[in-house]
C-alpha positions in Angstrom: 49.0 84.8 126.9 48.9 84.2 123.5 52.0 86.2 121.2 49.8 85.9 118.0 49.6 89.5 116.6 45.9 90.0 114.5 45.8 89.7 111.2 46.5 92.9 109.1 43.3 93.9 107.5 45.1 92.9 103.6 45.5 89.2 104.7 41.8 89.3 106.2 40.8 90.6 103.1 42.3 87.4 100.8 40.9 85.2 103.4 38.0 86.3 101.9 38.0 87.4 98.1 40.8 87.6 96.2 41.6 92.3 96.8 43.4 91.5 92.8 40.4 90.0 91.2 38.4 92.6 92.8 41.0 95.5 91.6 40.7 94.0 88.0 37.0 94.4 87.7 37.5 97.9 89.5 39.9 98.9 86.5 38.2 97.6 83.6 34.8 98.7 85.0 35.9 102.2 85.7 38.9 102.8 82.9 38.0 100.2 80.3 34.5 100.6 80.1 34.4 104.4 81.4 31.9 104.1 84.5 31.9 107.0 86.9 32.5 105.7 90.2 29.1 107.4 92.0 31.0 107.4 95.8 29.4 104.2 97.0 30.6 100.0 96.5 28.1 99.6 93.5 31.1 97.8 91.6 32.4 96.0 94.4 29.3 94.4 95.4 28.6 93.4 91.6 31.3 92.0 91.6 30.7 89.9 94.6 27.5 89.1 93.5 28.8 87.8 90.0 31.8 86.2 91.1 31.1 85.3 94.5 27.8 85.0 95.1 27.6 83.4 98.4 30.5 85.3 100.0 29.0 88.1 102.7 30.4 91.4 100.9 30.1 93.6 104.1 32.5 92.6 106.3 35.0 92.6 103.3 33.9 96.1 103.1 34.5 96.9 106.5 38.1 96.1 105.7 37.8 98.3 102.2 37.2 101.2 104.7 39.9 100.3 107.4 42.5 100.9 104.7 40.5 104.2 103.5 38.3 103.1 101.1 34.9 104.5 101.2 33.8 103.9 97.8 34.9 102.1 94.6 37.3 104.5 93.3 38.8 104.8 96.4 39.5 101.0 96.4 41.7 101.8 93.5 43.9 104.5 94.3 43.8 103.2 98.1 43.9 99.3 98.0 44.9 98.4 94.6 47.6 100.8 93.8 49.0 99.4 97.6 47.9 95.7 97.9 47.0 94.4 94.9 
């Protein structure tokens, strides 16, 4: 039986996209450039799509939520502020 403990959803997230890169477009796209966050990922998968175009952005999302994120601002004041 294997003594391995899972991986905690932050380092399953950087095996995937960097969360900082992702918290700096969050911050200049919400405080920089004054976008209303509208409750859904519309930054974080912009982002994806600009800066990682052939990464899958849901499970990465998935994650988002495990550490109670359900939308783009949330990522902020619930990822960010934390992990990044």
């Amino acid at each position: 039986m294997s003594n391995r403990r899972p991986a905690s959803p932050i380092a399953r997230l950087r095996r995937i996209y960097d969360p900082a890169a992702l918290c700096h477009t969050l911050a200049v796209e919400l405080l920089d450039h004054g976008k209303q966050c509208d409750h859904t990922f519309t930054i974080t998968r912009a982002s994806f799509a600009y800066y990682a175009p052939d990464v899958n952005v849901d499970p990465y999302i998935q994650i988002l939520e495990e550490l109670g994120a359900h939308c783009d601002c949330e990522v902020a004041y619930n990822v960010c502020a934390k992990y990044a």
